[in-house]
LOFITI-32959 format. One line per field, with one value per residue: residue number from 0; residue in one letter; chain; x, y, z of N, C-alpha, C in turn. Coordinates in Angstrom, 3 decimals, padded with zeros to 6 digits. Last residue first. Example, Ala and Ser with C-alpha at 12.3 -4.5 7.8 and 13.67 -1.06 7.14 Angstrom:
! residues 2
resi	(1  0)
resn	(S  A)
chain	(A  A)
nxx	(012.850  013.190)
nyy	(-002.250  -005.690)
nzz	(007.080  007.800)
caxx	(013.670  012.300)
cayy	(-001.060  -004.500)
cazz	(007.140  007.800)
cxx	(012.900  013.200)
cyy	(000.030  -003.300)
czz	(007.870  007.800)
! end
This chain:
! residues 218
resi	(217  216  215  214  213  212  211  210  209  208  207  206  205  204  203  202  201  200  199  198  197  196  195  194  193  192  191  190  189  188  187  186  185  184  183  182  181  180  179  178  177  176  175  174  173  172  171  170  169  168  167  166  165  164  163  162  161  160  159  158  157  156  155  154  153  152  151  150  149  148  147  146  145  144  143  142  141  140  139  138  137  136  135  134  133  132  131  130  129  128  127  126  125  124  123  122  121  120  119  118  117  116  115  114  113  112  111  110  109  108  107  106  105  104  103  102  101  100  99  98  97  96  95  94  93  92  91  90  89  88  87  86  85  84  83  82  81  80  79  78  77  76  75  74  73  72  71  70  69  68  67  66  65  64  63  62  61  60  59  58  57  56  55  54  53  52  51  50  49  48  47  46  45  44  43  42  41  40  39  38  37  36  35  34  33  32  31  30  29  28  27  26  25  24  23  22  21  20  19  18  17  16  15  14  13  12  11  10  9  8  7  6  5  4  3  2  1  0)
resn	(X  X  X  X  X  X  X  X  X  X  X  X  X  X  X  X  X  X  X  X  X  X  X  X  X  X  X  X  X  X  X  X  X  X  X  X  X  X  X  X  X  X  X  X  X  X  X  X  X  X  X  X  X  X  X  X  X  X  X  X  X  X  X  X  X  X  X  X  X  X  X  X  X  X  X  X  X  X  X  X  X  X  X  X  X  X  X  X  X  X  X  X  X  X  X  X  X  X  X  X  X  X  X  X  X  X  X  X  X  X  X  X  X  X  X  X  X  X  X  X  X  X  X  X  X  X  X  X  X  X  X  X  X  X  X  X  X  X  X  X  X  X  X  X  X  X  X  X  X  X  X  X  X  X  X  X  X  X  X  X  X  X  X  X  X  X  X  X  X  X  X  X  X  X  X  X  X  X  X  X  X  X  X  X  X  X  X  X  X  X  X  X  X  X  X  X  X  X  X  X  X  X  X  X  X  X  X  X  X  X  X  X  X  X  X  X  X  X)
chain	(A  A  A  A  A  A  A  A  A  A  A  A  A  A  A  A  A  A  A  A  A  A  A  A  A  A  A  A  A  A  A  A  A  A  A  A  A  A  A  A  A  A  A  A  A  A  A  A  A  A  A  A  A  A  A  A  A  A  A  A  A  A  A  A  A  A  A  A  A  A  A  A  A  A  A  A  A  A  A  A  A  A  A  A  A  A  A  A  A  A  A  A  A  A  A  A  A  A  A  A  A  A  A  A  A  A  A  A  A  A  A  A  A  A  A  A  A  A  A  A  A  A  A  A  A  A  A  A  A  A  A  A  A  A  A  A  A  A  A  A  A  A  A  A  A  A  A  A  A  A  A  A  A  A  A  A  A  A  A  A  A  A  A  A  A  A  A  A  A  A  A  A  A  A  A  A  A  A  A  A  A  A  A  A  A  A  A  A  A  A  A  A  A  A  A  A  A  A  A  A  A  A  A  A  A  A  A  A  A  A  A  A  A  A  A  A  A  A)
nxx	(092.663  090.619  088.670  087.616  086.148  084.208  083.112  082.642  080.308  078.320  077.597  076.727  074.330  072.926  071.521  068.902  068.295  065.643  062.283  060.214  057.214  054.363  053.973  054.146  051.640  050.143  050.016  048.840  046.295  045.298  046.167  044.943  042.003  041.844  041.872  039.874  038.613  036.320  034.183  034.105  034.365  031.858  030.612  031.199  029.667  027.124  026.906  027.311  025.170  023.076  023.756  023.359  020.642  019.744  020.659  018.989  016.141  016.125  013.903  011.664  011.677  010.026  011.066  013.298  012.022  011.039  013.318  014.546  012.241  012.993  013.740  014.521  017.496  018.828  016.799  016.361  019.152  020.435  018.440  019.218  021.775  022.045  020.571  022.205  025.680  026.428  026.316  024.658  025.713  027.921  026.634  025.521  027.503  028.581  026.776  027.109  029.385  029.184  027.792  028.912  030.761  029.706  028.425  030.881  031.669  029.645  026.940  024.529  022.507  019.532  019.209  021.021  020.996  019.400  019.724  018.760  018.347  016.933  016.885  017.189  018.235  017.188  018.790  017.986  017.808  017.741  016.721  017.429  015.254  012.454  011.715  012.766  012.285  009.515  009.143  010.573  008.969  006.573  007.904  008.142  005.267  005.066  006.822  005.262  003.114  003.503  005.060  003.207  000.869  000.378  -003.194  -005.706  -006.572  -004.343  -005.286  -006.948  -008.447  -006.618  -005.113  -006.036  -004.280  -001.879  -001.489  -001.921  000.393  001.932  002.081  003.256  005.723  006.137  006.466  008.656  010.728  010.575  011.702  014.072  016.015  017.181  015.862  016.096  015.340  012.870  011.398  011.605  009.598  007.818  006.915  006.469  004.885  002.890  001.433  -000.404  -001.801  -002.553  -004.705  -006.440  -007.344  -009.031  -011.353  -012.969  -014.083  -014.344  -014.437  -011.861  -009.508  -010.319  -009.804  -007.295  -006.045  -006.641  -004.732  -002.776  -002.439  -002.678  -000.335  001.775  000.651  000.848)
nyy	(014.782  013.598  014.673  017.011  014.841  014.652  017.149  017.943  015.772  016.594  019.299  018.277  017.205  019.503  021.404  020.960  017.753  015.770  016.330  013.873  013.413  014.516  012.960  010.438  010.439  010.937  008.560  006.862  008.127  007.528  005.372  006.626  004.764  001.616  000.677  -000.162  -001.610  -001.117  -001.502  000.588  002.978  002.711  002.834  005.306  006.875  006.226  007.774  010.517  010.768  010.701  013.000  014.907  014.631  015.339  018.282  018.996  018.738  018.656  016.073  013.867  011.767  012.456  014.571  013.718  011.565  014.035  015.152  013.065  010.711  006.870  004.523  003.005  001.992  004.478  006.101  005.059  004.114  006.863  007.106  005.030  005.315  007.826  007.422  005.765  005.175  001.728  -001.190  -002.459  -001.475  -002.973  -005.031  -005.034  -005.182  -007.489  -009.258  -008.390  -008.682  -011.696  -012.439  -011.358  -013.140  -015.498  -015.058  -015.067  -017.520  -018.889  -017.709  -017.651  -015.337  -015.179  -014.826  -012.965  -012.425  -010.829  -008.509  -009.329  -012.996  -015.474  -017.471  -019.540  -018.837  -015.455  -013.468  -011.984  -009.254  -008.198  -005.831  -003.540  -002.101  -001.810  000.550  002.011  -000.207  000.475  003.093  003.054  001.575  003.348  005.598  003.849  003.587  006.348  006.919  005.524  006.204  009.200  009.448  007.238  009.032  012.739  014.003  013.624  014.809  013.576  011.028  010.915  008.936  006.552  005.865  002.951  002.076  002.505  000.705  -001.451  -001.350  -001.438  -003.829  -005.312  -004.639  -005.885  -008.763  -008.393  -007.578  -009.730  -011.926  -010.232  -007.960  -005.444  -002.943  -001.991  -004.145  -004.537  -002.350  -002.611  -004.462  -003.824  -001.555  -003.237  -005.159  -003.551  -002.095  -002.627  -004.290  -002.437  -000.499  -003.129  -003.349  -000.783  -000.575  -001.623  001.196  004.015  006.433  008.265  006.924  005.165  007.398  008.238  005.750  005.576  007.347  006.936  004.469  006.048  007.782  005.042  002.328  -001.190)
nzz	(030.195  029.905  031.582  029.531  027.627  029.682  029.251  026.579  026.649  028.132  026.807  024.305  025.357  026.290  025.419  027.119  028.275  027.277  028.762  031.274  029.512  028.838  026.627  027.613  029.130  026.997  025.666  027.485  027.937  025.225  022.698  019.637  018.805  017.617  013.920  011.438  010.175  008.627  010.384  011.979  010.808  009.845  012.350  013.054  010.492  011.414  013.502  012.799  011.160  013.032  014.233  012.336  011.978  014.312  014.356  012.375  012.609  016.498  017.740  018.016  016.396  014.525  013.223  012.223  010.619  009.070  008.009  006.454  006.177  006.268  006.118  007.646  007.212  007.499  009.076  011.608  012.258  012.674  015.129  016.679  017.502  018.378  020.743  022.253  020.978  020.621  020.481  018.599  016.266  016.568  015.713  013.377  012.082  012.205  011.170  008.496  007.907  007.644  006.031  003.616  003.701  003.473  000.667  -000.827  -000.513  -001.635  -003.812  -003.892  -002.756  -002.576  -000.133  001.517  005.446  007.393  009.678  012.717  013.341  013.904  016.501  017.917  019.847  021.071  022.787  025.929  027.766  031.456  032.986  034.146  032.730  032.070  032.547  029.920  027.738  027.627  026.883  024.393  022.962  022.586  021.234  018.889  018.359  017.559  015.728  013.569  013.297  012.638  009.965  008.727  008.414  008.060  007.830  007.051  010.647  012.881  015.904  018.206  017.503  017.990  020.084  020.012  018.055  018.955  020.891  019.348  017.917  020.287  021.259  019.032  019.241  021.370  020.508  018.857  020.078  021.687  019.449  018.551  019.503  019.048  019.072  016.774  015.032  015.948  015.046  012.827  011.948  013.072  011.216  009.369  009.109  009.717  008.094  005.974  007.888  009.334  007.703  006.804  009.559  009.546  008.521  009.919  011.702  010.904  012.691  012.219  011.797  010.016  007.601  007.802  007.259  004.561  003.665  004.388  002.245  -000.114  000.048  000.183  -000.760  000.000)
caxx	(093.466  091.602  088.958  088.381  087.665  084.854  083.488  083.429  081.780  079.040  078.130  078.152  076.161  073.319  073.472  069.676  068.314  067.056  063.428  061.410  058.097  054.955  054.504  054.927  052.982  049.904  050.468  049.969  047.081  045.252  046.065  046.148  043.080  040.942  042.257  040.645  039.564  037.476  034.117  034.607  035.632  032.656  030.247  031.642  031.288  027.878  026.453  028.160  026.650  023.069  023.647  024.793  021.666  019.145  020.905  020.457  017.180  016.349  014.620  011.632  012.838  009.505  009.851  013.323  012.933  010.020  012.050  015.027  013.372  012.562  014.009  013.387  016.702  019.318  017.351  015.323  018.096  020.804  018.184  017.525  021.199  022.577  020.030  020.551  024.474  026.698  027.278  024.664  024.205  027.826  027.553  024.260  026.339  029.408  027.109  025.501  029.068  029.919  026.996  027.248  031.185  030.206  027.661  030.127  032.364  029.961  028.576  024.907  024.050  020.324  019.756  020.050  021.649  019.163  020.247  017.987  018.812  017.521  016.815  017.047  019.568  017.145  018.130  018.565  016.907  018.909  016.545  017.709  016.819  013.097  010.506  012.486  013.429  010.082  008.582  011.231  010.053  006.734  007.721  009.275  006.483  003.959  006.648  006.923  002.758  003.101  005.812  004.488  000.816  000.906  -001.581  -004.866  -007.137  -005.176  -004.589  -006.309  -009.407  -006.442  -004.967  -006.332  -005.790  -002.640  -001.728  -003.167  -001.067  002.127  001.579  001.447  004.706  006.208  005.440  006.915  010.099  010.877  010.621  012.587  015.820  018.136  015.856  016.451  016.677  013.517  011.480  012.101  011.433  008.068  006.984  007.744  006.288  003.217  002.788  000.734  -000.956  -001.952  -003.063  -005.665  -006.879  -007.869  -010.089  -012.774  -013.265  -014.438  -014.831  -013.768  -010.181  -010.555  -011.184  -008.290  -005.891  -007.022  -006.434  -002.674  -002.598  -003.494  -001.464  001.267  001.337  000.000)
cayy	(015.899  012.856  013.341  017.034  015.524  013.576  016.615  019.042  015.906  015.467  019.086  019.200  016.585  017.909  021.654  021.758  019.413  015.923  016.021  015.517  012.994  014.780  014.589  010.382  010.042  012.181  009.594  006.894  008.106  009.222  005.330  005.910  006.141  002.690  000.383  001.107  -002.618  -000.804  -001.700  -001.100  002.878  002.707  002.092  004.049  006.984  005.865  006.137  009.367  010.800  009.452  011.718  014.497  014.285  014.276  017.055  018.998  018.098  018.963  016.493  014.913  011.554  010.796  014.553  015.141  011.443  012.944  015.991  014.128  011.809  008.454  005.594  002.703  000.764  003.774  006.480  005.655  003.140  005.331  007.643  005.524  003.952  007.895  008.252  004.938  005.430  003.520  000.001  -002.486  -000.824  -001.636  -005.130  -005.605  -004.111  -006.099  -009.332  -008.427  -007.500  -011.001  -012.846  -010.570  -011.893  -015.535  -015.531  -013.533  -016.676  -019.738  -018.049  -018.738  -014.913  -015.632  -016.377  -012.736  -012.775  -011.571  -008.630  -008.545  -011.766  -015.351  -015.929  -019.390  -019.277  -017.357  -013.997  -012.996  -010.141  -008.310  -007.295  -004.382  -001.754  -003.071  -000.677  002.666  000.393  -000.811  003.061  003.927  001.183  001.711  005.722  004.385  002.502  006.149  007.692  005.333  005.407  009.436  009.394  007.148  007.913  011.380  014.178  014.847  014.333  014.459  011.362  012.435  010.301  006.788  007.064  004.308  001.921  003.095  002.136  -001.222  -001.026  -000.132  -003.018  -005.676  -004.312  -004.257  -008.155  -008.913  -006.741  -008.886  -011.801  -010.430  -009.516  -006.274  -003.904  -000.963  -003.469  -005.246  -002.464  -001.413  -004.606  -004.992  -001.416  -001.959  -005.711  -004.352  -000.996  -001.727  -004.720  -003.316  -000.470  -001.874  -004.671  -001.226  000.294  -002.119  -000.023  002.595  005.378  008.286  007.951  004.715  006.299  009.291  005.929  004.019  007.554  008.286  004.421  005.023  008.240  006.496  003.750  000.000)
cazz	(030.193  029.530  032.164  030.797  027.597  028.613  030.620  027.666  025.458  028.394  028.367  024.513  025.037  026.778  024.972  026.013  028.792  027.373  027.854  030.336  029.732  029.905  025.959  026.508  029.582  027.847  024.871  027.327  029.141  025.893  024.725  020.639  018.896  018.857  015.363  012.110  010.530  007.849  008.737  012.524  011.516  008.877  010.999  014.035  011.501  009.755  013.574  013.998  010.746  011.944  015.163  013.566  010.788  013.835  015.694  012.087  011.656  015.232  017.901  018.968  017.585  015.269  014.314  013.020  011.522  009.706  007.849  007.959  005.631  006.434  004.718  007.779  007.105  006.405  007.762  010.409  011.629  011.769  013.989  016.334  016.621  017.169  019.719  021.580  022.315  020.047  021.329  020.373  016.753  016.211  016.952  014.817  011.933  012.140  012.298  009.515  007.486  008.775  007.372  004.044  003.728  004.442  001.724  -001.212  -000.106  -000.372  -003.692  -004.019  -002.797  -003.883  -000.500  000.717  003.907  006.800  008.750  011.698  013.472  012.456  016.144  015.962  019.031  021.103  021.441  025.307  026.512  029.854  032.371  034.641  032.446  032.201  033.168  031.049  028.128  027.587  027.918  025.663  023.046  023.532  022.563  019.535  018.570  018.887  016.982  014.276  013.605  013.573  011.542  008.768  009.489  007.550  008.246  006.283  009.611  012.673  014.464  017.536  017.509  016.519  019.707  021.422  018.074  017.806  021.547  020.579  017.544  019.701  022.312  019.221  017.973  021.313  021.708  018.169  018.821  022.330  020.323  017.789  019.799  019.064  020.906  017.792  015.059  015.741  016.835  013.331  011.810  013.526  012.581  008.766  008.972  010.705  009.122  005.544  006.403  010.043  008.174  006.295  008.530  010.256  008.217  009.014  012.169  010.025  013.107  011.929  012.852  010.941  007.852  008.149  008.742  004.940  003.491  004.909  004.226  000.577  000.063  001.662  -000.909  000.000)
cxx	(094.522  093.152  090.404  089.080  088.397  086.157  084.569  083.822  082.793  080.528  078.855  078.300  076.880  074.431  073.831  071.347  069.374  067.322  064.542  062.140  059.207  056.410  054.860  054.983  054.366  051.081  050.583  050.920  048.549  046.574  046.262  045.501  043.451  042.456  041.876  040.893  040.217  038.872  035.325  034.346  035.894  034.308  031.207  031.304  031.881  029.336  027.498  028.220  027.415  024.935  023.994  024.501  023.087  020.273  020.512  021.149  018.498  016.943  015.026  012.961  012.327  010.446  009.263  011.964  012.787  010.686  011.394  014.012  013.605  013.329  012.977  012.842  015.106  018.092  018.107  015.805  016.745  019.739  019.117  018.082  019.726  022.150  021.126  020.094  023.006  025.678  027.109  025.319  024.082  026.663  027.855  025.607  025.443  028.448  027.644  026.205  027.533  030.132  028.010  027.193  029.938  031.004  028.166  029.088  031.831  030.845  028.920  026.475  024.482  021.883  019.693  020.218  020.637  020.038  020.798  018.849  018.147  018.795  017.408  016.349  018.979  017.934  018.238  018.224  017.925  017.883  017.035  017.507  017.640  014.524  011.829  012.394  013.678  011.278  009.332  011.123  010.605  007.629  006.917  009.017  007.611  005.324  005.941  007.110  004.515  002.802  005.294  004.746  002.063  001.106  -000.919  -003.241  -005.700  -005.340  -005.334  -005.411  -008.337  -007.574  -005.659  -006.399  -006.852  -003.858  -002.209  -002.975  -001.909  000.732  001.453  001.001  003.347  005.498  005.187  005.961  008.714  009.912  010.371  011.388  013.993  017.159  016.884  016.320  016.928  015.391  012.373  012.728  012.498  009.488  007.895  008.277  007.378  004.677  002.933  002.032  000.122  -001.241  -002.253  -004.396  -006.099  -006.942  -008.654  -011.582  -012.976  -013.145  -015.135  -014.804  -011.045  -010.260  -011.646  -009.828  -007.240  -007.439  -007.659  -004.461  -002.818  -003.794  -002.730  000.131  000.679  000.888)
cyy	(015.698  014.097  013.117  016.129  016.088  014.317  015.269  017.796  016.486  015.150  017.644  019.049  017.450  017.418  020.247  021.657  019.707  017.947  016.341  014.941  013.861  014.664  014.872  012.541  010.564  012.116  010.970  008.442  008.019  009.188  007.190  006.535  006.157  003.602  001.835  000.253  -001.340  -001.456  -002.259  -001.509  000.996  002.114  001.743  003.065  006.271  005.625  005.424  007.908  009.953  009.227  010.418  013.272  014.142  013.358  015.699  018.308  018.307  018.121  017.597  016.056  013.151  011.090  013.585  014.938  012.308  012.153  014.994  014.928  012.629  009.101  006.922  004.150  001.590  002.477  005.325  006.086  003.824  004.390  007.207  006.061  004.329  006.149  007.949  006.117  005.551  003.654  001.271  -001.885  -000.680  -000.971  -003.681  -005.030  -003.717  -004.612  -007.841  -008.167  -007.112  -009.558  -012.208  -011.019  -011.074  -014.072  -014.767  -013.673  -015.250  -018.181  -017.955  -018.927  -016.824  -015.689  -016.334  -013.727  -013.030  -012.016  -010.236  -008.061  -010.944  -013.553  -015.816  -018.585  -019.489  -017.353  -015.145  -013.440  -010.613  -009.607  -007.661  -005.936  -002.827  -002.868  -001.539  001.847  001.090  -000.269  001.520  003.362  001.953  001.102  004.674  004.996  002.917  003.880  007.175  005.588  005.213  007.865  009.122  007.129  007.495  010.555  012.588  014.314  014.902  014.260  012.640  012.518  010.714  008.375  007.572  005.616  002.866  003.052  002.853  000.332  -000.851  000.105  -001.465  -004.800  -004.635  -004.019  -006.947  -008.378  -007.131  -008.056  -010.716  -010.841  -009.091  -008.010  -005.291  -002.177  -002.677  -004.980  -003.451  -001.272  -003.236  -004.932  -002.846  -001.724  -004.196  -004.666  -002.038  -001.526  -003.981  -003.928  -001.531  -001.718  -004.084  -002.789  -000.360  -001.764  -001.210  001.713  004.311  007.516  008.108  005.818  005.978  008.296  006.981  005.041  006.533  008.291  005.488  004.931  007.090  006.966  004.457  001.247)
czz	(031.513  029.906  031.718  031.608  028.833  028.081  030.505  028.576  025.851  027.707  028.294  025.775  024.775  026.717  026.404  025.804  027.679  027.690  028.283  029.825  029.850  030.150  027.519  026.428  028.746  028.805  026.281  026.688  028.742  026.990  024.858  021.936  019.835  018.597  016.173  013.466  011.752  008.791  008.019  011.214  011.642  009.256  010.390  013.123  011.948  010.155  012.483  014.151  011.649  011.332  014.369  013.808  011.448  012.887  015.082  013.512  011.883  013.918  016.174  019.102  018.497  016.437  014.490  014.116  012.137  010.811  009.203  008.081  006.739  006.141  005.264  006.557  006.879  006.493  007.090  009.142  011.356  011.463  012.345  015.004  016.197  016.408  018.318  020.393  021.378  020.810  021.455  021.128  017.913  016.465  017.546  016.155  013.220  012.935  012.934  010.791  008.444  008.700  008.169  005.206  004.292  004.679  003.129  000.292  000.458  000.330  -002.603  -003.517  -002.777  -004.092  -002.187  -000.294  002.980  005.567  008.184  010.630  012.141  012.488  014.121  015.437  017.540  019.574  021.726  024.194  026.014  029.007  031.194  033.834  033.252  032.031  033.191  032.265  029.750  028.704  028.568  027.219  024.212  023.857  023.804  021.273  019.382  019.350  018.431  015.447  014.203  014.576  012.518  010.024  009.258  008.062  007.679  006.856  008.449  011.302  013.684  016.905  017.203  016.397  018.627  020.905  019.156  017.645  020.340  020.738  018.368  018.839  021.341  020.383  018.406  020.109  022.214  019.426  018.759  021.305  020.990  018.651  019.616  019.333  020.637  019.297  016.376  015.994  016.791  014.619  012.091  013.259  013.420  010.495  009.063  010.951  009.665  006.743  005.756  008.748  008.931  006.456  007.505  009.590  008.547  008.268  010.868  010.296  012.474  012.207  012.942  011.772  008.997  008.176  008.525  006.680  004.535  004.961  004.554  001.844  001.037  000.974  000.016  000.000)
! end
């Protein structure tokens, strides 16, 4: 279904054509599902936030406003099940089950054994990298390279400026790129800070020692 469609499908069921709904659930399940997916890292988890986010869509749906676009406004309302998650359960670490497929899928036409084992460790890469960087710069990395919003809509699913929005994504790309490419961590602060502390040799050094060295032989 094309945004107009769903944009049309949602102004229905604000109105009260419960029938509407079969609708959007077709259009936003798998988009919402693989969103929450990426951002919590573990699918079960995703599937039982996706089914708390339509309910809360289904609550909200009077003050969708007529005319507007269900994109951000269905992201937004996910994203802030996801918070609320987050918020409740910081203490409870989610474990993928082992036939978790994860959320970068190889793409089984890649027949060649090599081209395979390059995509499954480019996934991996990806997922590892997501789990580190702090949560705004993985939000908004993943509205833009997986969930193709525009900084426009990103800007206002995250509650924040385009140009805080577009930092954030840059940073993501950044640490991306850095574990991509093999970069090693920038040198030890402590050491290097040992190293310019260190004193140096005192001025006209050896000439002092050269003077004194001759004096001996004298």
């Amino acid at each position: 279904m094309d945004e107009p469609a769903l944009n049309d499908a949602m102004d229905r069921y604000a109105t009260g054509d419960t029938r509407a709904f079969s609708e959007i659930h077709r259009a936003l399940h798998l988009r919402l599902l693989a969103y929450l997916t990426r951002v919590t890292g573990a699918a079960a988890l995703a599937d039982d936030l996706a089914q708390e986010t339509f309910l809360r869509l289904h609550r909200a749906r009077a003050t969708f406003a007529r005319g507007g676009a269900v994109l951000p406004w269905a992201y937004a309302i996910a994203r802030n099940v996801y918070i609320d998650h987050t918020r409740y359960a910081r203490q409870r670490r989610i474990e993928r089950l082992p036939s978790d497929p994860g959320s970068e899928p190889v793409d089984p036409r890649m027949d060649d054994a090599e081209a395979t084992a390059i995509a499954a460790q480019t996934a991996a890469t990806v997922e590892r990298v997501l789990a580190r960087i702090p949560a705004a710069q993985r939000e908004a990395f993943v509205f833009f390279r997986y969930e193709g919003l525009s900084v426009q809509d990103a800007a206002a699913v995250l509650g924040a400026t385009q140009t805080a929005v577009k930092l954030r994504a840059f940073r993501a790309y950044e640490a991306l790129r850095a574990e991509l490419s093999g970069r090693g961590a920038p040198p030890d602060e402590e050491n290097a800070s040992d190293a310019h502390d260190r004193p140096k040799p005192a001025r006209g050094g050896r000439r002092t020692a050269a003077r004194a060295a001759a004096a001996k032989t004298r």
